[in-house]
C-alpha positions as CSV (number, residue, x, y, z in Angstrom):
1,X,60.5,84.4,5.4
2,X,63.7,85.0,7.1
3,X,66.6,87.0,5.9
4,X,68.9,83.7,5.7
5,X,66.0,81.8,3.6
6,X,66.1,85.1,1.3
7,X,69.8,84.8,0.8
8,X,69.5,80.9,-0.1
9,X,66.6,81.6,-2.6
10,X,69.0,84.3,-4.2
11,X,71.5,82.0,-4.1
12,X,69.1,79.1,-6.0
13,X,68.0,81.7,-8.7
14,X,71.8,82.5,-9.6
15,X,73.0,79.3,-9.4
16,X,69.9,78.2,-11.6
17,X,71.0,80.7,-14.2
18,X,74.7,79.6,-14.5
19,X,74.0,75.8,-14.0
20,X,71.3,76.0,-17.3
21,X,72.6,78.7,-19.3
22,X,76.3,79.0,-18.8
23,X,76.7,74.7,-17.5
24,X,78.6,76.1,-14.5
25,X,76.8,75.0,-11.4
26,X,77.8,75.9,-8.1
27,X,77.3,74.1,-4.6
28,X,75.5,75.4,-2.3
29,X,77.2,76.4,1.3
30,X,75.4,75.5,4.5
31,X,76.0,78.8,6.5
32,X,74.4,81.9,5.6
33,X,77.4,84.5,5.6
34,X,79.1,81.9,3.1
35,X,75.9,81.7,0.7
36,X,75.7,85.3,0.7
37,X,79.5,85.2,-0.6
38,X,78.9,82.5,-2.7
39,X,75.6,84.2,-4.6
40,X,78.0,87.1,-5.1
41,X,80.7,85.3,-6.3
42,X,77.8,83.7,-8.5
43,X,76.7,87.1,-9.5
44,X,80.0,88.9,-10.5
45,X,80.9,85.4,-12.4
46,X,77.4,85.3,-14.5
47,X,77.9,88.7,-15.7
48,X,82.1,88.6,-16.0
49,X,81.0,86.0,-18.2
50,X,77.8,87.6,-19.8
51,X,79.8,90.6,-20.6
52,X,82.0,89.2,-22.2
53,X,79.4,87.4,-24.8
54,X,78.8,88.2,-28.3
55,X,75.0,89.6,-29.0
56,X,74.7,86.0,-30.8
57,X,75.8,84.1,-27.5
58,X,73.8,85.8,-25.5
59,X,70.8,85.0,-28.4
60,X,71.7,81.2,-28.2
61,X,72.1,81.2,-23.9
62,X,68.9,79.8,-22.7
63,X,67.0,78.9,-19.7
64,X,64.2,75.7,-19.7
65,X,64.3,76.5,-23.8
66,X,63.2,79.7,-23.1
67,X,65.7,82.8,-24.5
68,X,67.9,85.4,-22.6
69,X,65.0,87.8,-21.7
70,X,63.5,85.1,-19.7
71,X,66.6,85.4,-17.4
72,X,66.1,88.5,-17.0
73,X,61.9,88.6,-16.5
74,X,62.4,86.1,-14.7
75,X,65.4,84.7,-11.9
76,X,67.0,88.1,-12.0
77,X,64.1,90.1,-11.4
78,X,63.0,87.6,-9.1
79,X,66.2,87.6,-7.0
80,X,66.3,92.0,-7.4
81,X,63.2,91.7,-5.3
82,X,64.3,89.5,-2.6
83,X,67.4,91.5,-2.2
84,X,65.2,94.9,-1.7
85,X,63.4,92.5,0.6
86,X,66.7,91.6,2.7
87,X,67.6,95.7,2.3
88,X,63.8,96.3,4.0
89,X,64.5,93.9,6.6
90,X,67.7,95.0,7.8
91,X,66.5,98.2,8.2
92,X,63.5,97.4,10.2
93,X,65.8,95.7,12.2
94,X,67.7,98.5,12.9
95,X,71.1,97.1,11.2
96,X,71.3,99.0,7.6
97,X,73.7,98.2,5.0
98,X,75.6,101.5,6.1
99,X,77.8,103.5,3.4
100,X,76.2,101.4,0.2
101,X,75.6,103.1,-2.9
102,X,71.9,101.1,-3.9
103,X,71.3,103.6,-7.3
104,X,75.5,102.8,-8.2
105,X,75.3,99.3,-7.4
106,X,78.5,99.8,-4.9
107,X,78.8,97.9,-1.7
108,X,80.1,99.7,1.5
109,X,83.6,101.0,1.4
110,X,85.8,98.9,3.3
111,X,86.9,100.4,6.7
């Protein structure tokens, strides 16, 4: 599997999540650089969105009638493993995400 096919199933799982629990689907961009955008954009909107939920809306979100947890065991985890996987692989190719806090969950600083 190839970095750019990691980054579209990322971007399937999060869009999978908003489009059945939150009825907010997404298209999906043809280039990579954009779907990696996009699947952020995805991301910060899903929890914006989740954070801002009551403990009874985030009891009644739900996912092929399945509850919250689900989410969470299941496309979230899913797409946490694939984005170690796209972390390993840049690595290995000698181009790491330089500067990125991984334990703070902060991206590069911005030169």
């Amino acid at each position: 599997m190839t970095i750019g096919e990691l980054v579209s199933h990322v971007w399937e799982l999060m869009n999978w999540v908003s489009s059945s629990a939150l009825k907010k689907p997404y298209e999906q961009p043809v280039d990579c650089l954009a779907m990696r955008a996009e699947a952020l954009r995805i991301i910060h909107d899903l929890r914006e969105t989740m954070l801002a939920m009551s403990d009874e809306d985030l009891s009644r979100l739900q996912i092929r009638d399945k509850p919250f947890w689900n989410m969470v065991n299941g496309p979230f985890s899913d797409a946490l493993t694939h984005t170690g996987q796209i972390n390993s692989f840049r690595r290995l190719a000698g181009n790491p995400v330089a500067g990125a806090n991984v334990f703070l969950g902060e991206p590069p600083k911005k030169k």
